[in-house]
PAVOMAR-489699 format. One record per residue: residue number from 1; chain; residue in one letter; x, y, z of N, C-alpha, C, O, CB in turn. Coordinates in nm, 3 decimals. Glycine has a CB too. Example, Ala and Ser with C-alpha at 12.3 -4.5 7.8 and 13.67 -1.06 7.14 Angstrom:
REM residues 2
k/c/r/n_xx/n_yy/n_zz/ca_xx/ca_yy/ca_zz/c_xx/c_yy/c_zz/o_xx/o_yy/o_zz/cb_xx/cb_yy/cb_zz
1/A/a/1.319/-0.569/0.780/1.230/-0.450/0.780/1.320/-0.330/0.780/1.424/-0.332/0.846/1.131/-0.447/0.905 .
2/A/s/1.285/-0.225/0.708/1.367/-0.106/0.714/1.290/0.003/0.787/1.341/0.114/0.804/1.408/-0.060/0.572 .
REM end
This chain:
REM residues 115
k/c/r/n_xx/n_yy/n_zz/ca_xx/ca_yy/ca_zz/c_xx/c_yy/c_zz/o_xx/o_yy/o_zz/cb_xx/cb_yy/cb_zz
1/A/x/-0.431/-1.501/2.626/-0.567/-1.484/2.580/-0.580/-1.362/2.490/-0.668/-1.364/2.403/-0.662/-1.473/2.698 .
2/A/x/-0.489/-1.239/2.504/-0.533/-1.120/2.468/-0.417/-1.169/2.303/-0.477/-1.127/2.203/-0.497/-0.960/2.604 .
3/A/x/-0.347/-1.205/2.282/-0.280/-1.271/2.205/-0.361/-1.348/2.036/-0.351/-1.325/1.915/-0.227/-1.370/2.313 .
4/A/x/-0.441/-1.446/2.125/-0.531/-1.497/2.050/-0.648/-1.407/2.018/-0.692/-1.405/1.903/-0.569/-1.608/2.107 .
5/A/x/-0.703/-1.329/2.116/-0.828/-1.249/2.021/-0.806/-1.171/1.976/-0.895/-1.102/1.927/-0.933/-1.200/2.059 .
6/A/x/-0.622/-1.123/1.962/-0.558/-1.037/1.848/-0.594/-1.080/1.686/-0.628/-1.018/1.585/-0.393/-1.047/1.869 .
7/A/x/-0.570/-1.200/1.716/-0.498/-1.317/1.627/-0.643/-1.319/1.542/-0.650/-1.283/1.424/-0.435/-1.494/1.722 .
8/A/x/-0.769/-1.371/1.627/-0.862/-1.341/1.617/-0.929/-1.196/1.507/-0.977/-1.196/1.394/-0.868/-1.345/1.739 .
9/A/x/-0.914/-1.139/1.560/-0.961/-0.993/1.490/-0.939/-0.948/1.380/-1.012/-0.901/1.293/-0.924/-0.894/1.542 .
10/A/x/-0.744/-0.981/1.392/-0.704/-0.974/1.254/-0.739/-1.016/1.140/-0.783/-0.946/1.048/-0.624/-1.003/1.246 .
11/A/x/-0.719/-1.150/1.139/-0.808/-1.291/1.055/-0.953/-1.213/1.025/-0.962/-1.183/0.906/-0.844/-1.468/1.183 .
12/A/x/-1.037/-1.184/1.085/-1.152/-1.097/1.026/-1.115/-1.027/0.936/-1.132/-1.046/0.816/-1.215/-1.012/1.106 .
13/A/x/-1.040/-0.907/1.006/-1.055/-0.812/0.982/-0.974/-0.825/0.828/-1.031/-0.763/0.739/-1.019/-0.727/1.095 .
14/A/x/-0.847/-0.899/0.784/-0.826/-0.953/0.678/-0.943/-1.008/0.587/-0.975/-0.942/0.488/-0.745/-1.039/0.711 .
15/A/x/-1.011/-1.130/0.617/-1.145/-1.150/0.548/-1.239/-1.005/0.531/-1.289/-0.990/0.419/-1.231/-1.263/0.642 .
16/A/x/-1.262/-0.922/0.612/-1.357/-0.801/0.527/-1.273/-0.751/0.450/-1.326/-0.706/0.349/-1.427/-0.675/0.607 .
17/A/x/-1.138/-0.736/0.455/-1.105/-0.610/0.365/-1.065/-0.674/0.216/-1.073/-0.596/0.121/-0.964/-0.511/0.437 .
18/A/x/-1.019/-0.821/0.187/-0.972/-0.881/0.098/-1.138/-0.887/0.052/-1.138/-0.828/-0.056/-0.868/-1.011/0.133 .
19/A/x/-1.267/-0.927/0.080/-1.383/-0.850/0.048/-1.411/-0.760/-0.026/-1.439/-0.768/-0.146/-1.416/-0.811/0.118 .
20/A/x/-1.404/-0.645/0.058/-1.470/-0.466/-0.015/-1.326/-0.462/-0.109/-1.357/-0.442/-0.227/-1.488/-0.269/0.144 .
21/A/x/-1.182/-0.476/-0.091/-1.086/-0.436/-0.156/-1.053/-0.495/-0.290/-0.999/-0.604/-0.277/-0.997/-0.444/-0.081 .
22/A/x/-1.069/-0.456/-0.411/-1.020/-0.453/-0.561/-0.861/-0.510/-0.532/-0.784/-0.452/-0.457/-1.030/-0.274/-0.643 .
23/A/x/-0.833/-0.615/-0.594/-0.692/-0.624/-0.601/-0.626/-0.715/-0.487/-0.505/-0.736/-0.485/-0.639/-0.484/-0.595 .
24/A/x/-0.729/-0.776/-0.375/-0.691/-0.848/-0.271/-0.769/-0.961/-0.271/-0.891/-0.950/-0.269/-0.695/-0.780/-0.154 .
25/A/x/-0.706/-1.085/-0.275/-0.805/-1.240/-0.329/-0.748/-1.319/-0.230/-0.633/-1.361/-0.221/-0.776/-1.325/-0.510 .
26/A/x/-0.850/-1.336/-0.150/-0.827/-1.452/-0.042/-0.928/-1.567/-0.086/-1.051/-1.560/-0.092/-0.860/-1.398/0.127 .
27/A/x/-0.850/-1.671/-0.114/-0.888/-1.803/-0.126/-0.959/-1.876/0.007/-0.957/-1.813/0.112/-0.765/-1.873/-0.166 .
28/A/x/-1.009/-1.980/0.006/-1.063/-2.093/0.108/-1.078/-2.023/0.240/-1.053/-2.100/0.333/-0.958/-2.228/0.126 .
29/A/x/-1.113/-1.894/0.281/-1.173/-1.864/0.406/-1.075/-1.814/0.516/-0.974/-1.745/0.524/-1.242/-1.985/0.452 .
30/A/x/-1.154/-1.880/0.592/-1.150/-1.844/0.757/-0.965/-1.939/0.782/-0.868/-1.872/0.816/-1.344/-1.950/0.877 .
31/A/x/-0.957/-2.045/0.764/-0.810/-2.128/0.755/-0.711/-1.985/0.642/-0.608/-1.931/0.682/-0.843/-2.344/0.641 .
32/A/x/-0.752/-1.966/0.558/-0.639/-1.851/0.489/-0.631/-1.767/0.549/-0.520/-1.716/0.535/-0.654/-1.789/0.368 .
33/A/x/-0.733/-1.682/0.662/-0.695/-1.571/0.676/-0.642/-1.587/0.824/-0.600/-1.485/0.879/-0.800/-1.472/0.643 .
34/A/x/-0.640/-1.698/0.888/-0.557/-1.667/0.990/-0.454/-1.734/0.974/-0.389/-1.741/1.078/-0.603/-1.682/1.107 .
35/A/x/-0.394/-1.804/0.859/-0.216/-1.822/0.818/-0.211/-1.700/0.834/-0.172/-1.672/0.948/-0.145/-1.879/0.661 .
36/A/x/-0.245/-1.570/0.739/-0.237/-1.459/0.694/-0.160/-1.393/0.826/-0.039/-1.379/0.840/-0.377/-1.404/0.645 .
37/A/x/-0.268/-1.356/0.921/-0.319/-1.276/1.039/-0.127/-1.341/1.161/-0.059/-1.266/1.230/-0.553/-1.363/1.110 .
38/A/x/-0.107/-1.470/1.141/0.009/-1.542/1.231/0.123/-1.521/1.081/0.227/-1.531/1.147/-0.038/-1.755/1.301 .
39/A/x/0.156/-1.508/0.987/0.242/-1.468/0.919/0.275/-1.320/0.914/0.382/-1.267/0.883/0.215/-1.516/0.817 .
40/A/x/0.145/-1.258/0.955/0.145/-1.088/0.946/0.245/-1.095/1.103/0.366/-1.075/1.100/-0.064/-0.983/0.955 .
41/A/x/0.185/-1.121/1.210/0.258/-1.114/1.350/0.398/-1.136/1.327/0.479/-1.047/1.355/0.208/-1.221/1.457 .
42/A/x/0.445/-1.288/1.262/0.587/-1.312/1.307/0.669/-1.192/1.166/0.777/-1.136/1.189/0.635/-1.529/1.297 .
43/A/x/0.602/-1.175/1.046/0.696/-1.066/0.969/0.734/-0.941/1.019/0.839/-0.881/0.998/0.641/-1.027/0.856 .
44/A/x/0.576/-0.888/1.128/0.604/-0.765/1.215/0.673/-0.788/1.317/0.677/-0.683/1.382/0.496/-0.701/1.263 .
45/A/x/0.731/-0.871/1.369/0.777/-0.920/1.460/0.894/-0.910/1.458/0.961/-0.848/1.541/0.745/-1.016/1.477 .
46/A/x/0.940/-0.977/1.348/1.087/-0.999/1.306/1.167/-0.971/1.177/1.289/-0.989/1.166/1.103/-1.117/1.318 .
47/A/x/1.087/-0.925/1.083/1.112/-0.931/0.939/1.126/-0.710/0.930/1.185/-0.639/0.848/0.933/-1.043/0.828 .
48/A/x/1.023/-0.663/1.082/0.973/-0.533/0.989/1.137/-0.397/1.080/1.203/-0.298/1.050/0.713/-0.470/1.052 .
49/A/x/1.115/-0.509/1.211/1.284/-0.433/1.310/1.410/-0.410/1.233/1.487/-0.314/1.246/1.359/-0.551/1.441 .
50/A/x/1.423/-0.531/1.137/1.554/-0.538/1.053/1.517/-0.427/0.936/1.613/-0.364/0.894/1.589/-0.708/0.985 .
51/A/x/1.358/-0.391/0.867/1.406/-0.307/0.773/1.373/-0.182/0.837/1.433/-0.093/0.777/1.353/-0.327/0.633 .
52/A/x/1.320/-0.146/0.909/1.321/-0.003/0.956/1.444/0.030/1.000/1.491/0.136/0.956/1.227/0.028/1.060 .
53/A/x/1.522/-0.047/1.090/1.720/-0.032/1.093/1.760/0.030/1.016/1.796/0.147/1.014/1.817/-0.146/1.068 .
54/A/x/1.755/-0.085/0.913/1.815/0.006/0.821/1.795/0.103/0.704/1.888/0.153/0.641/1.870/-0.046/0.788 .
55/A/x/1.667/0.125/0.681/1.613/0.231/0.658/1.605/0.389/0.709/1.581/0.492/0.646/1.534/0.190/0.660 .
56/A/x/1.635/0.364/0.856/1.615/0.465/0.919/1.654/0.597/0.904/1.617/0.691/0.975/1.641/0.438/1.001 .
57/A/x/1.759/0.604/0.770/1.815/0.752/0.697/1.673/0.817/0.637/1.613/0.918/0.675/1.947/0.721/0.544 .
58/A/x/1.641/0.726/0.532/1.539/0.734/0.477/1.377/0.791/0.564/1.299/0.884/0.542/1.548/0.605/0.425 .
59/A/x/1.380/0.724/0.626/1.215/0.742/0.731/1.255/0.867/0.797/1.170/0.949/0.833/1.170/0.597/0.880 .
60/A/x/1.359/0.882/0.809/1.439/1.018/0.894/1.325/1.133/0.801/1.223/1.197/0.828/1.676/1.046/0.848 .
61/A/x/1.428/1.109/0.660/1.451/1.243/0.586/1.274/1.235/0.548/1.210/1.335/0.577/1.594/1.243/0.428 .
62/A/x/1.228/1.164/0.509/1.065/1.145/0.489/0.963/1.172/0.621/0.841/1.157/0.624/1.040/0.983/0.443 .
63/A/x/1.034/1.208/0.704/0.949/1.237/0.830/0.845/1.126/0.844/0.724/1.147/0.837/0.872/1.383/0.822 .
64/A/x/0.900/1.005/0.865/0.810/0.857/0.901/0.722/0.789/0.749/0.691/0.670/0.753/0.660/0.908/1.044 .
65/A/x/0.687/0.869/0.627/0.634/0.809/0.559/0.657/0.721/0.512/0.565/0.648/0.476/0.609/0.847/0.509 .
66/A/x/0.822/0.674/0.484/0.867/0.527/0.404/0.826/0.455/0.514/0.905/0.361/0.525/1.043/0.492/0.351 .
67/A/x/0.732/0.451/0.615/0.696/0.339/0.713/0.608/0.269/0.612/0.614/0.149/0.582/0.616/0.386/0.866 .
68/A/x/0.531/0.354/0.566/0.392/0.302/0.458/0.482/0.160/0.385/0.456/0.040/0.379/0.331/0.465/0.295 .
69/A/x/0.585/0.236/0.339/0.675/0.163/0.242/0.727/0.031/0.291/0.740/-0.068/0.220/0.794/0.248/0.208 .
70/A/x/0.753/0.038/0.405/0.745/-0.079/0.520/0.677/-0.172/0.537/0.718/-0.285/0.568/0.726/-0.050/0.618 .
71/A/x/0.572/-0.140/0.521/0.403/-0.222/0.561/0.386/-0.245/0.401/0.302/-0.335/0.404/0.235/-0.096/0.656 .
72/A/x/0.395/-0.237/0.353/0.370/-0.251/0.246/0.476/-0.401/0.209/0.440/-0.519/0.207/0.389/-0.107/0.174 .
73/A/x/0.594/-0.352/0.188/0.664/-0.487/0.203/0.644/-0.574/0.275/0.702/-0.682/0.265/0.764/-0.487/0.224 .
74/A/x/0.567/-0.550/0.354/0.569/-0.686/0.441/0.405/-0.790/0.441/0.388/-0.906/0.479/0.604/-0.625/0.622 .
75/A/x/0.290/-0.674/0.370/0.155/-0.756/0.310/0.214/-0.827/0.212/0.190/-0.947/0.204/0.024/-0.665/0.245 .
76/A/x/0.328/-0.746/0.094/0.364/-0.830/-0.008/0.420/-1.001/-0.011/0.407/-1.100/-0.083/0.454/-0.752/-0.056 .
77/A/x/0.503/-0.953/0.142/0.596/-1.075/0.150/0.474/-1.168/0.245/0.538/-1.265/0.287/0.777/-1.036/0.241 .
78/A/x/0.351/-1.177/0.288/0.295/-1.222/0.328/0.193/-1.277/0.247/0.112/-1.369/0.259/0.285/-1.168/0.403 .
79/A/x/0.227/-1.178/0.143/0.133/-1.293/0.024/0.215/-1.373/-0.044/0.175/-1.479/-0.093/0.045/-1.222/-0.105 .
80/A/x/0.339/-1.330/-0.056/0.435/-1.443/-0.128/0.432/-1.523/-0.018/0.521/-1.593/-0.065/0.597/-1.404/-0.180 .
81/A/x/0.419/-1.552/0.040/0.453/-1.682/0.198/0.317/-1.752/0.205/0.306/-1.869/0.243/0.486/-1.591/0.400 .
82/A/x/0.175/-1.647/0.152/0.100/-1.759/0.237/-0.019/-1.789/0.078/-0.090/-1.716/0.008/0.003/-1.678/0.438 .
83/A/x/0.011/-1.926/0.079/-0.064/-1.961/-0.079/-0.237/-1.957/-0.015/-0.280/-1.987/0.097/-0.004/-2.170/-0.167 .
84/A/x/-0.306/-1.906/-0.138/-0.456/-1.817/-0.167/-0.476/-1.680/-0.104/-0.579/-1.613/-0.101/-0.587/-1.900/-0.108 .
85/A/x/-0.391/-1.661/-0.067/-0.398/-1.488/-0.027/-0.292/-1.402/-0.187/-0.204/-1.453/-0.256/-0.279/-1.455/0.192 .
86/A/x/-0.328/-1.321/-0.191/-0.266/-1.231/-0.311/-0.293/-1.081/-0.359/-0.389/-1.040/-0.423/-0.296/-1.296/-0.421 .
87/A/x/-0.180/-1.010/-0.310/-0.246/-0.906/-0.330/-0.117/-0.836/-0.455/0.005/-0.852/-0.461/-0.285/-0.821/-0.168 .
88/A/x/-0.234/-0.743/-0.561/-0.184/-0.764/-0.695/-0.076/-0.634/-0.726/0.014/-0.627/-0.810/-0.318/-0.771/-0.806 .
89/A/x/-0.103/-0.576/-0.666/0.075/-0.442/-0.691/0.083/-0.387/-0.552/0.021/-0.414/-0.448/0.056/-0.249/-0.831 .
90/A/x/0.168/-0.311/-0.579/0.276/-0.262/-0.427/0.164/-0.159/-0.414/0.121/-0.141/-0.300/0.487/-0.182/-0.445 .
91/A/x/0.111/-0.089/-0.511/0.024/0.014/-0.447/-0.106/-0.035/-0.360/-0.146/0.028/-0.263/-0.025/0.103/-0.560 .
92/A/x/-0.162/-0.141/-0.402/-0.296/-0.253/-0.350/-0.229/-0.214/-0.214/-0.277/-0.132/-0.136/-0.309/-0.464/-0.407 .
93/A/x/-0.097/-0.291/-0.193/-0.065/-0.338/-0.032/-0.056/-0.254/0.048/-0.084/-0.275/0.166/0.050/-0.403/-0.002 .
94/A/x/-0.007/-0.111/-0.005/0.028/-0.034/0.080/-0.123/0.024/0.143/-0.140/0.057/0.260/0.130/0.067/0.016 .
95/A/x/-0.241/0.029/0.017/-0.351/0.059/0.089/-0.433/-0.063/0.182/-0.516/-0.065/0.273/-0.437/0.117/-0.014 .
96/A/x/-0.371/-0.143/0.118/-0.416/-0.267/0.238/-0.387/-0.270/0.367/-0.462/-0.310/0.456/-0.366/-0.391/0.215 .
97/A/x/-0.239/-0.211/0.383/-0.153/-0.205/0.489/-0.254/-0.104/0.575/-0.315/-0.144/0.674/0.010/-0.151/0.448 .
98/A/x/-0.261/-0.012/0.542/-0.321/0.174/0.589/-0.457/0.045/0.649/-0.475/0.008/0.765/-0.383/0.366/0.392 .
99/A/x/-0.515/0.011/0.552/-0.698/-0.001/0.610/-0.691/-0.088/0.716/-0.779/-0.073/0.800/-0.827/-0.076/0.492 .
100/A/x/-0.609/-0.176/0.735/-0.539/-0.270/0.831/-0.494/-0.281/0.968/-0.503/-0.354/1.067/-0.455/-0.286/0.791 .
101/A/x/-0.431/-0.151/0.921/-0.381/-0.099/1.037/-0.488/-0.006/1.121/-0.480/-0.026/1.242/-0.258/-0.022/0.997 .
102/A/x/-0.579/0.084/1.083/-0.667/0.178/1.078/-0.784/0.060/1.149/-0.807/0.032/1.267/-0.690/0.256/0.912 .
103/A/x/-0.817/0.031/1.077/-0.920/-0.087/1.176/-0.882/-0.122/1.277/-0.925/-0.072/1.382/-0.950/-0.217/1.130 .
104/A/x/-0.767/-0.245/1.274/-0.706/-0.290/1.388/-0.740/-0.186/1.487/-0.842/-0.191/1.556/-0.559/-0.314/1.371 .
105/A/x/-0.650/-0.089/1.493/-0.626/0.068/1.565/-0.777/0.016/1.630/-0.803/-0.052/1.729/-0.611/0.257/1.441 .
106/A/x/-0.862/0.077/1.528/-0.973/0.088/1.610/-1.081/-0.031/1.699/-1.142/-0.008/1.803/-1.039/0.152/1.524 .
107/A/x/-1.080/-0.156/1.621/-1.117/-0.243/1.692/-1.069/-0.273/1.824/-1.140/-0.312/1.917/-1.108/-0.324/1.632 .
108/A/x/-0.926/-0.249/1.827/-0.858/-0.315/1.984/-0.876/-0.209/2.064/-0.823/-0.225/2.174/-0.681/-0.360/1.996 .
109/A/x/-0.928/-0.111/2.052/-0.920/0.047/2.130/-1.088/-0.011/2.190/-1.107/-0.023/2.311/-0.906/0.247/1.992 .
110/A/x/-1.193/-0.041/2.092/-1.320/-0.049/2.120/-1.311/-0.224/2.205/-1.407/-0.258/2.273/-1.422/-0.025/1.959 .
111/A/x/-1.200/-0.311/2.191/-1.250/-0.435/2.268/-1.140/-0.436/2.424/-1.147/-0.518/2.516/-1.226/-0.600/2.148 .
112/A/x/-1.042/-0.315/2.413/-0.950/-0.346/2.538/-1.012/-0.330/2.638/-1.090/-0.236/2.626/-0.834/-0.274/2.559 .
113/A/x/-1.016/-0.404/2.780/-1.041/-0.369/2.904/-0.967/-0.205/2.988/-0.867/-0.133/2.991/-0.995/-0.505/2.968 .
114/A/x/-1.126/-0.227/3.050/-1.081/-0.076/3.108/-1.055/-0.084/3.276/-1.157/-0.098/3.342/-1.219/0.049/3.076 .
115/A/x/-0.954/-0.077/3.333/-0.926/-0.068/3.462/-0.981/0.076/3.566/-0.953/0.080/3.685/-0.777/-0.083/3.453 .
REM end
């Protein structure tokens, strides 16, 4: 359940920001943005372990910032994967990535259960 109203949130939270954001064009809705939101999961999933590996000289000597650089590749490769989503240079994504992440952050902090 907590899975899906991830899945959930994201997909929004993709639709506002491809919205307010210059440079981010989501086509046909609510169906685009949760390809988006389940292509974002399985690239972080599996696509983002293999490049931080081997990156990890790099993120070293940058004290974590080529992470940006990370996330960034991976909105890109999520717009190459998912047709009517598009976001238009590496710099767009990486701030796409940041506002993305930054929301998320905060939405799941404001909807998690409290024991």
């Amino acid at each position: 359940m907590k899975f899906v109203l991830r899945l959930f949130i994201t997909a929004i939270l993709v639709i506002i920001i491809s919205y307010l954001m210059k440079g981010v064009t989501l086509d046909a809705g609510i169906e685009t943005s949760f390809k988006v939101a389940i292509v974002l999961g399985l690239l972080n999933f599996f696509v983002k372990p293999i490049l931080v590996l081997f990156t990890m000289p790099i993120t070293f000597f940058t004290l974590g910032l080529f992470l940006l650089v990370i996330n960034a590749l991976i909105i890109l490769l999520c717009s190459h994967f998912v047709k009517g989503f598009h976001v238009d240079s590496f710099f767009t994504a990486m701030i796409f990535s940041v506002v993305l992440s930054l929301s998320q952050s905060l939405v799941y902090k404001l909807t998690e259960d409290k024991k």
